[in-house]
C-alpha positions in Angstrom: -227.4 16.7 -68.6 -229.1 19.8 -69.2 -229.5 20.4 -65.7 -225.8 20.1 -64.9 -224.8 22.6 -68.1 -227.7 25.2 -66.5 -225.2 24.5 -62.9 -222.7 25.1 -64.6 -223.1 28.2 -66.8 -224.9 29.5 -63.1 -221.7 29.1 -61.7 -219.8 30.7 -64.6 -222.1 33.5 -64.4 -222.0 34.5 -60.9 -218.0 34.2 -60.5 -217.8 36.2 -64.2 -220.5 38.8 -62.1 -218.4 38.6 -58.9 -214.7 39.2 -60.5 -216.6 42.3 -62.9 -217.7 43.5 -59.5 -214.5 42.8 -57.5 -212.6 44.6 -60.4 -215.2 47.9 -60.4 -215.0 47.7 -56.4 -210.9 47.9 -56.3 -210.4 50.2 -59.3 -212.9 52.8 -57.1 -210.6 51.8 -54.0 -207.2 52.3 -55.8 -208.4 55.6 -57.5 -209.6 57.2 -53.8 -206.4 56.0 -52.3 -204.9 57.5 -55.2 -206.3 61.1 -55.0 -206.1 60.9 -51.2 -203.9 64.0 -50.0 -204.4 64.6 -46.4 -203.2 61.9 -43.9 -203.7 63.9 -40.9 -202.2 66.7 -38.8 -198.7 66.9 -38.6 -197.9 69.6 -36.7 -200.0 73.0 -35.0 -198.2 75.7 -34.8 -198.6 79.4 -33.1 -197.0 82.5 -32.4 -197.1 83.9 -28.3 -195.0 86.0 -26.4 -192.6 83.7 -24.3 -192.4 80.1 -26.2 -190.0 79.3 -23.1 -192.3 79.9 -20.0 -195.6 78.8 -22.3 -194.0 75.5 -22.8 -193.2 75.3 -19.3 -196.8 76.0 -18.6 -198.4 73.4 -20.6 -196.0 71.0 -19.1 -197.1 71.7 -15.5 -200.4 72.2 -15.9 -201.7 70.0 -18.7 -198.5 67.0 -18.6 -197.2 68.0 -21.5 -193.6 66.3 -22.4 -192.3 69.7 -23.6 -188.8 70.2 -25.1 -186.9 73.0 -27.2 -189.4 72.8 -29.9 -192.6 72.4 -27.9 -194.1 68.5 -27.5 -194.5 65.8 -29.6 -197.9 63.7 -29.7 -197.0 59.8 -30.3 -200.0 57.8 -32.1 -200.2 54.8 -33.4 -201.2 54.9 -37.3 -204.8 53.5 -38.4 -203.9 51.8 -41.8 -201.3 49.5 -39.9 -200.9 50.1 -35.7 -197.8 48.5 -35.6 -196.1 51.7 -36.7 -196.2 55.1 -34.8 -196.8 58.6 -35.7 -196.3 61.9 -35.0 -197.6 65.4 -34.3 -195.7 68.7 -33.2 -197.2 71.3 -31.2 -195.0 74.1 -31.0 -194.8 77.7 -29.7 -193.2 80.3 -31.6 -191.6 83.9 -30.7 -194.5 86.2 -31.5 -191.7 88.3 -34.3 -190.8 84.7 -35.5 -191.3 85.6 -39.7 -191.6 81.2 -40.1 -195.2 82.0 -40.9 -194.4 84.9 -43.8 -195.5 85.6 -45.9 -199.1 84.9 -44.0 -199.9 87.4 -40.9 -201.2 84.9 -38.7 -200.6 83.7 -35.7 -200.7 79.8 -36.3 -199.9 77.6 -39.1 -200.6 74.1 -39.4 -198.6 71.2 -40.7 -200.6 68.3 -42.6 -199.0 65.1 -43.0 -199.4 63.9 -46.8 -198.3 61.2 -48.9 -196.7 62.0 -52.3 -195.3 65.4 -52.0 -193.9 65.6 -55.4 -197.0 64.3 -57.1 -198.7 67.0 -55.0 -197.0 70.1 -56.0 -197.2 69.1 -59.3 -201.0 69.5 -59.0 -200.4 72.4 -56.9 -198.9 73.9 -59.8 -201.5 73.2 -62.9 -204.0 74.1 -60.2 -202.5 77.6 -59.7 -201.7 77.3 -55.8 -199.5 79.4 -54.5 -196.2 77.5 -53.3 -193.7 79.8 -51.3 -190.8 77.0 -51.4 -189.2 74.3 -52.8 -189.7 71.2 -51.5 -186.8 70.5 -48.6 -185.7 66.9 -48.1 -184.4 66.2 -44.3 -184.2 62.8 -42.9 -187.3 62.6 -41.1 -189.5 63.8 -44.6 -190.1 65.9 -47.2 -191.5 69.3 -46.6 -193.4 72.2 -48.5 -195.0 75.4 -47.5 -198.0 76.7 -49.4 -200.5 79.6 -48.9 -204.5 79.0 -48.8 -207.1 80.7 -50.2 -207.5 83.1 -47.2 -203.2 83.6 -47.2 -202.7 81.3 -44.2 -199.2 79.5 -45.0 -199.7 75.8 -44.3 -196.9 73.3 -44.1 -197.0 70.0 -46.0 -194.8 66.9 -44.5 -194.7 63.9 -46.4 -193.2 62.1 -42.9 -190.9 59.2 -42.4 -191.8 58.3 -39.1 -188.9 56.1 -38.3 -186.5 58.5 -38.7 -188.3 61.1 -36.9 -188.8 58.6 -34.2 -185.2 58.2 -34.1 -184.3 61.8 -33.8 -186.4 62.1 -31.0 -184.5 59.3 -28.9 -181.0 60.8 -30.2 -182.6 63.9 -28.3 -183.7 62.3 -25.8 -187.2 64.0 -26.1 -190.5 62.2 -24.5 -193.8 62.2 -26.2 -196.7 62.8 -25.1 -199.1 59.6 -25.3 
């Protein structure tokens, strides 16, 4: 008898130790997921003197599917590879003031998740934000300006739609 109450209050133990544990583990998990701002790169953008003939370029000579706007890089997401995702590359007119306030030449786009929840923090955080967040079909976006004043672009994506677009426009991506 005793030895079957020891079993059992064993067992009891290890699956009170194993939920405590399994609890701690997913709480840690949730809260990283949870602070996690960055998804990856959205878009890259740069000023140069002839967007039209530079496009053209990078088609030729590196097989770039280039359109109006530049290319578009297809990829398959990591957390679930059934759905796509997308990047922009695209070449600006070197007077193009899309980058003011910053006086760089480039700018790049990070795909988030959470906008709103992200400006808010933005905000208590002192960040400088030089919009409003703008809602479009294919995502939410917001500029802000870094420490060194290069503007970035935020866009909290939804990739179906932009995929969608992109067919309505009859645009290739570049796989």
């Amino acid at each position: 008898m005793k030895k079957t109450t020891l079993i059992l209050l064993a067992i009891a133990t290890s699956f009170c130790f194993g939920f405590a544990f399994n609890t701690i583990l997913t709480k840690q998990l949730s809260d990283n997921t949870a602070t996690r701002k960055v998804t990856g790169i959205g878009g890259i953008f740069f000023k140069c003197k002839d967007p039209k003939k530079l496009r053209e370029w990078y088609k030729t000579h590196l097989g770039l599917n280039t359109n109006q706007y530049g290319a578009v890089f297809e990829w398959r997401q990591g957390v679930d590879t059934t759905r796509k995702g997308f990047t922009q590359w695209s070449p600006f007119g070197e007077k193009t003031n899309y980058f003011a306030p910053s006086e760089k030449d480039f700018m790049i786009n990070y795909r988030v998740e959470n906008l709103e929840s992200l400006v808010a923090e933005f905000k208590k955080d002192g960040v400088t934000i030089t919009d409003t967040i703008q809602k479009v079909d294919y995502g939410k976006f917001v500029h802000i300006m870094d420490l060194e004043g290069n503007k970035v672009e935020l866009w909290e994506p939804n990739d179906a739609e932009y995929d969608k677009m992109g067919k309505q426009m009859g645009a290739k991506t570049t796989k």
